[in-house]
N, C-alpha and C positions, 0 to 999 in steps of 0.2 A: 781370682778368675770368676765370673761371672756363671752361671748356670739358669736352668730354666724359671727361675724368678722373673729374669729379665722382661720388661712388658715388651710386646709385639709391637714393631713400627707401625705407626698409622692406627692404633685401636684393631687390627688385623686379630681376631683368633689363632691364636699359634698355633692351635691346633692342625686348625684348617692351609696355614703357610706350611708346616710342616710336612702334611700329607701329601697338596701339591708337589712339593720339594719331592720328596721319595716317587710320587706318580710320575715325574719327570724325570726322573733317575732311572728307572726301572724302563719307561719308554724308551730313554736313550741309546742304554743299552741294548734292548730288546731290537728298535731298527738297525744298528749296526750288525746283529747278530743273525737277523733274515737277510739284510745285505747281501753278508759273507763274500766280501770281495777277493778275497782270493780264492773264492770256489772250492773252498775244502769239502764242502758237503757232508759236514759235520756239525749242522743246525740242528742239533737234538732238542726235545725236553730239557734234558739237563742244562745246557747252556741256557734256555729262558730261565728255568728255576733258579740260577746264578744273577741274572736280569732280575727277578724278582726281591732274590737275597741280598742284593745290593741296594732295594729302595727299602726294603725293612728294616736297616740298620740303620738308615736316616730318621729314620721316626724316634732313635732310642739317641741321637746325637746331641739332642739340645742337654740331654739331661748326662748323660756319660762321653763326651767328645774325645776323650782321650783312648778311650777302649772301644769308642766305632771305629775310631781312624786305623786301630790295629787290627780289627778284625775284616775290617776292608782291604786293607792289604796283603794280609793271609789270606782273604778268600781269591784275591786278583791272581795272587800264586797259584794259589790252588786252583785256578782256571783253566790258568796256562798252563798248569802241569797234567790236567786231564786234557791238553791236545785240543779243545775248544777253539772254535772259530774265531779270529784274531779279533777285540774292538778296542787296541788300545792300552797302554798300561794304566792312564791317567782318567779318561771319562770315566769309570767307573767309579772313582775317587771323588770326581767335581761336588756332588752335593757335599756330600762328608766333610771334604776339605772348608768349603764356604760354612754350613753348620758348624763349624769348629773356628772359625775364626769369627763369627757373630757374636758367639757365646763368650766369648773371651780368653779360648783356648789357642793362641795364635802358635807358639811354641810347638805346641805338639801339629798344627796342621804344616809347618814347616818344616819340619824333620819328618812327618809323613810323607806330604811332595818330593822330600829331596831326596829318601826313599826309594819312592816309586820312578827317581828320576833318574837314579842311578843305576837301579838295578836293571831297567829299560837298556839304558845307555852299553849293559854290562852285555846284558843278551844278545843285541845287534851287534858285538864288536865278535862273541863270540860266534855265532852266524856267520862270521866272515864277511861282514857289510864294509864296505866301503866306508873310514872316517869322514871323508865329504861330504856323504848322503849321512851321516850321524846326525855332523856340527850342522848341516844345511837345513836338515827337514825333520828328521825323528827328536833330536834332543832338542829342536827350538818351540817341536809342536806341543813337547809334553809339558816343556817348564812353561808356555803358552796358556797352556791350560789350570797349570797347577796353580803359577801366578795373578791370573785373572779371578778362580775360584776365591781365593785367598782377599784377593785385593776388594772386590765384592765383597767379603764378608765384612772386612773391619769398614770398609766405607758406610755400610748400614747399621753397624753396632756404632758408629762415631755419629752417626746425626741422629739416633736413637738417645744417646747419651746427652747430644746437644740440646736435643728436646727436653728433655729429662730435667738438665741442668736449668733450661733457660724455663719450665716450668716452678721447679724447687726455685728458681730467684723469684719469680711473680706473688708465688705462695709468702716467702721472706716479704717480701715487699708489701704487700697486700696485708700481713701480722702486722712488720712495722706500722704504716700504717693506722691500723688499728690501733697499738698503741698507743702513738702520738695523738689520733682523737679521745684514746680513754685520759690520755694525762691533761689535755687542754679543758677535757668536762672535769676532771677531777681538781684544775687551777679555778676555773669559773666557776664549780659548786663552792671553795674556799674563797674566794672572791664575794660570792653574793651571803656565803653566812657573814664575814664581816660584815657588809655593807648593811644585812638587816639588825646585825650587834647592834650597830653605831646608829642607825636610823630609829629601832624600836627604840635603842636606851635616851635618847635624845626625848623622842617624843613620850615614854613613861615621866620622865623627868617635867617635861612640862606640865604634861597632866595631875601628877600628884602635887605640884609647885600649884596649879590653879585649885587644884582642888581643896587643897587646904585657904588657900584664902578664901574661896566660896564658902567651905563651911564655918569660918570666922566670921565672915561676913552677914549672913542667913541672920535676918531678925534686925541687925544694927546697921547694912548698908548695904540696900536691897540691888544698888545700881550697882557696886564695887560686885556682888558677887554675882551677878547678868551678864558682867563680862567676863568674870573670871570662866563659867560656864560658856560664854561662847569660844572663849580661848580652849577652852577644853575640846569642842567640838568641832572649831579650825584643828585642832593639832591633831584628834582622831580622825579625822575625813584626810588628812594629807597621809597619815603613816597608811589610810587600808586603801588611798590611792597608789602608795608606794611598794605595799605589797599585793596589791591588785598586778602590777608591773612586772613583780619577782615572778610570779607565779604565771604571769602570761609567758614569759622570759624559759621557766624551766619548762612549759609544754611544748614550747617553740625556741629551740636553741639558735634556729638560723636567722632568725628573725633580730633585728635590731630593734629591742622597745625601747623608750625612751622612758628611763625609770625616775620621775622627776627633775628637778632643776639643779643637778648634783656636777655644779662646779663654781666655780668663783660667781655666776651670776646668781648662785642659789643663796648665798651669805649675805643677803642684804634679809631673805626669811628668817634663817636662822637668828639674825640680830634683833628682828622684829621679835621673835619668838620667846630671847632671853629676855628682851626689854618687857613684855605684858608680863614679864614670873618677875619683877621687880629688880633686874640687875640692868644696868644700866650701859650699853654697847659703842663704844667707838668705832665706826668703820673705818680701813683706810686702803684702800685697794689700789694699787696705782699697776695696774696690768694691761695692757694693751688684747682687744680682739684677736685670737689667731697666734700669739706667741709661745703655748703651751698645748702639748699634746691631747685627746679626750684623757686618759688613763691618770695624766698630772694634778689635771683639774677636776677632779674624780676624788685622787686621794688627797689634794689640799681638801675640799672641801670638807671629808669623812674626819681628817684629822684637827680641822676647825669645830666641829661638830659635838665630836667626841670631846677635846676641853671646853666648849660652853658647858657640855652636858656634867662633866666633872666642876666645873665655877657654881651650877647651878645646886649638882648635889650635895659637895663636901665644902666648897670653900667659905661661905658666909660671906662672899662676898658682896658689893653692891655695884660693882663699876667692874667693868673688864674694857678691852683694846683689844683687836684682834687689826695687825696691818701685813699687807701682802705685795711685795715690789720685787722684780726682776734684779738681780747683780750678776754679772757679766751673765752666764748661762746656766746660771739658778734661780730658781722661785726662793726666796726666805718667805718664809708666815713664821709670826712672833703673836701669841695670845697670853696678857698677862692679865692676872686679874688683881683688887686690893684685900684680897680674903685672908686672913689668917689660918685656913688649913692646907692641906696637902693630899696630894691627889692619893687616893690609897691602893692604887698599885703601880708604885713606883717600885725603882731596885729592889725593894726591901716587902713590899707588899706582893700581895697573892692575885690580883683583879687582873682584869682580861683588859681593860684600856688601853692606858699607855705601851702593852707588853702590841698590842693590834698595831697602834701607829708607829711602834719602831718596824714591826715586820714590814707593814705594805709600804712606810716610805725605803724599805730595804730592797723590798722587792724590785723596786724602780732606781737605787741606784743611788737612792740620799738616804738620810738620819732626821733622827727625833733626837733631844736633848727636853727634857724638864728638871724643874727644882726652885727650891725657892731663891726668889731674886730681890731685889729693894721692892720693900711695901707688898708680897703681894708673892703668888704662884706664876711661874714662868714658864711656858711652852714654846721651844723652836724647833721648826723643821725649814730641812734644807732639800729644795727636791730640782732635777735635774729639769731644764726646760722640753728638753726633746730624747724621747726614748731612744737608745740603741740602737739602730737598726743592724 
């Protein structure tokens, strides 16, 4: 059962509905009572003071409805049994009864009306009334009254509740919401630390790869090591264009930047990039414009990226293959190289590489596979042409 917690329809001060409620209780009564239609001429003080004690226990009904409804009915006897000018068994009741069925005390305002309905009904039979004039006019006016007070109440407690409700869902929804934009920032914050793993480690790898031929060179081949230093300086200007990008990208989430050339047409760089560190790149691309989602061609190219960046660090190699072709509705990419070592964080190792390209080609729905194969370190991944939707 609900109680005076309840919020007020409309942002209304309860206070202030309730005082109305009892000031219009107390008036009701109080015209009935100057009325005094059948001319008893027994409009006392006391009968207003009853007028009055009937809007005062409205004021106490939101919070105790059970114990207004009986003390209004003991006072309605008690009216009628001091000989008081007739107004009714039941108006004196209406605020009470409507207050109690608001609150959520419906039970008791029903057995209070039926009550006052009865014992109405009890009086006029005793009186000697005529049952016609009962069923016709006395017993239809009070359960009239009783049922209306009543029916008003729960009508207002029920779109009170519906508000209520249909507020509590906007809230839910408005959280949900929220959520789902914290998890989509907290997919694309783990989205862009790969992307910058595999982009810095790529481009560290160059740099140190030029750098040491620069410093071999210094003194004994002034040109070999001019270029090895401009390679150095192509590969540092693309990585702080790329995280020039990143960083544009997290102050502006809405914003579409475009964070370099990071899909199949960007692997014709990368292959430039292994070929000046001295490994030697076969391209074989056979992908048509348009057949591959952004997000596909995304993680082929990070996962291309990532084994040059391993052929260049661990394998000793000097030749690598990197080929990329469509079967029925799969990307395959195959990067092998002729190196004699092994990527070192495969199954058995601790490194964050290969453990990256299984996740993100997971995340979309294919697989990584490496190990060694004839002559040489083997990487394949299998990635689906078209996202889910």
């Amino acid at each position: 059962m609900s109680t005076a917690r309840d919020a007020p329809a409309g942002g209304v001060d309860r206070r202030l509905t309730d005082l109305l409620l009892a000031t219009a209780q107390t008036l009701g009564v109080a015209l009935v009572i100057a009325a005094d239609l059948q001319g008893t001429g027994r409009a006392t003080a006391g009968a207003y003071l009853f007028a009055v004690g009937f809007g005062v226990l409205v004021l106490a009904a939101r919070w105790a409805p059970a114990t207004v409804l009986a003390l209004t009915v003991l006072a309605i006897f008690a009216y009628y049994a001091l000989d008081l000018p007739p107004i009714g068994i039941a108006l004196p009741a209406v605020a009470a009864l409507y207050r109690a069925a608001d609150v959520g005390a419906l039970r008791a305002a029903v057995g209070a009306g039926a009550v006052l309905v009865a014992v109405a009904g009890w009086a006029r039979v005793a009186e000697g009334l005529p049952t016609t004039y009962l069923l016709s006019y006395e017993l239809l006016t009070n359960v009239a009254l009783v049922a209306a007070a009543i029916a008003l109440g729960v009508s207002v407690r029920a779109r009170r509740e519906t508000r209520s409700s249909q507020e509590r869902l906007r809230e839910l929804t408005a959280a949900e919401h929220a959520r789902e934009a914290e998890r989509r920032l907290q997919a694309e914050r783990v989205r862009l630390a790969r992307d910058l793993h595999d982009s810095v480690g790529h481009a560290m790898s160059v740099i140190a790869l030029h750098s040491n031929v620069a410093a071999e060179a210094i003194g004994r081949d002034d040109g070999a090591a001019r270029r090895a230093v401009e390679q150095i300086g192509a590969a540092t200007s693309a990585q702080l264009r790329e995280l020039r990008a990143t960083v544009k990208l997290l102050r502006s989430p809405a914003v579409d930047v475009e964070r370099g050339a990071v899909g199949l047409a960007g692997l014709h760089r990368l292959a430039e990039g292994a070929r000046e560190a001295g490994v030697a790149v076969d391209l074989d691309v056979d992908v048509a414009d348009g057949c591959l989602d952004g997000a596909i061609e995304a993680a082929a190219y990070r996962i291309v990226q990532e084994s040059l960046t391993n052929v260049l660090r661990h394998s000793g190699a000097t030749h690598a293959a990197v080929t990329a072709g469509i079967r029925g509705d799969r990307l395959e990419l195959v990067v092998v190289d002729d190196g004699a070592g092994t990527c070192p964080d495969d199954d058995q190792g601790s490194g964050s590489g290969l453990v990256g390209m299984r996740e993100r080609a997971a995340m979309l729905g294919g697989q990584v596979t490496a190990g060694r194969g004839d002559g040489g370190f083997v990487v394949r991944a299998a990635l689906p042409t078209r996202l889910d939707t």
